[in-house]
C-alpha positions in Angstrom: 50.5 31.8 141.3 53.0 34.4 139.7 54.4 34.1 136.2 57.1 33.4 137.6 56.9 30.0 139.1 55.5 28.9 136.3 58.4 29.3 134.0 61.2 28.5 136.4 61.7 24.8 137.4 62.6 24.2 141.1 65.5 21.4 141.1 64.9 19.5 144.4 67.7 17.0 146.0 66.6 14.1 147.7 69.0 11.9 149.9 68.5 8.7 151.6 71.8 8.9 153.9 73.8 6.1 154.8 77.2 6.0 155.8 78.7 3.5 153.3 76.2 4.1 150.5 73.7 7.1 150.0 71.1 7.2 147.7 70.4 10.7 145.8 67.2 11.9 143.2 67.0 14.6 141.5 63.9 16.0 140.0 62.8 19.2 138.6 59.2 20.6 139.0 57.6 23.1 136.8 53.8 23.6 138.0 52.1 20.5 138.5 54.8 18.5 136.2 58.1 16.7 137.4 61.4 16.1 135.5 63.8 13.7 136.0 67.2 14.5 136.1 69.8 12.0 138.1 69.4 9.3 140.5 72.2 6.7 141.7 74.4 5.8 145.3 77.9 7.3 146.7 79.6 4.5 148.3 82.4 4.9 150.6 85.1 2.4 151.8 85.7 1.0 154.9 87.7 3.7 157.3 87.0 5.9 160.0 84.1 8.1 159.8 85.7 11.6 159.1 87.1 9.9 156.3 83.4 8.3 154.9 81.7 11.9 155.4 83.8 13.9 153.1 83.5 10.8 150.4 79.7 11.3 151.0 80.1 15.3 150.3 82.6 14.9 147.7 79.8 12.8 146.1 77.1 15.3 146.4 79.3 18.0 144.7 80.1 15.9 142.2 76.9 15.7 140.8 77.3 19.2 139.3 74.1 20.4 140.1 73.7 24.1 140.8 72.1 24.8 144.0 68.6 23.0 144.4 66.4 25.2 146.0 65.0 22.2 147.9 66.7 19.7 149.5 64.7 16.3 151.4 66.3 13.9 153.6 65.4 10.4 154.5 65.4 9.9 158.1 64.4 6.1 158.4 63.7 6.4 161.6 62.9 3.4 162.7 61.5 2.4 166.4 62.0 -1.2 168.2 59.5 -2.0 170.7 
């Protein structure tokens, strides 16, 4: 392992999507050791989808955060049998 990684945190995004609410985390990771640094939901109203996706990005950028080098999505995938 470089110097390097060792002395500059990764930010990583996570994002459990939804189209009326999407959960987000935000950690930081230095080595073997985490950071918090946000959590919370964007909610959107009622309306037609266009409409709901740019809340959703409008949220994301909100946040403020500068570029995360990693970003994680929940896919929920879930299968009925």
């Amino acid at each position: 392992m470089s110097a390097a990684s060792t002395t500059v945190a990764t930010r990583t995004l996570g994002l459990d999507p939804g189209l009326r609410v999407t959960g987000f985390g935000v950690v930081d990771q230095l080595g073997s050791r985490l950071r918090y640094v946000a959590s919370g939901c964007i909610r959107t109203t009622d309306g037609e989808l266009p409409g709901r996706l740019k809340t959703l990005l409008d949220g994301v950028r909100a946040l403020g955060l500068d570029a995360p080098e990693v970003a994680r999505c929940d896919l929920g995938l879930t299968f009925c049998g």
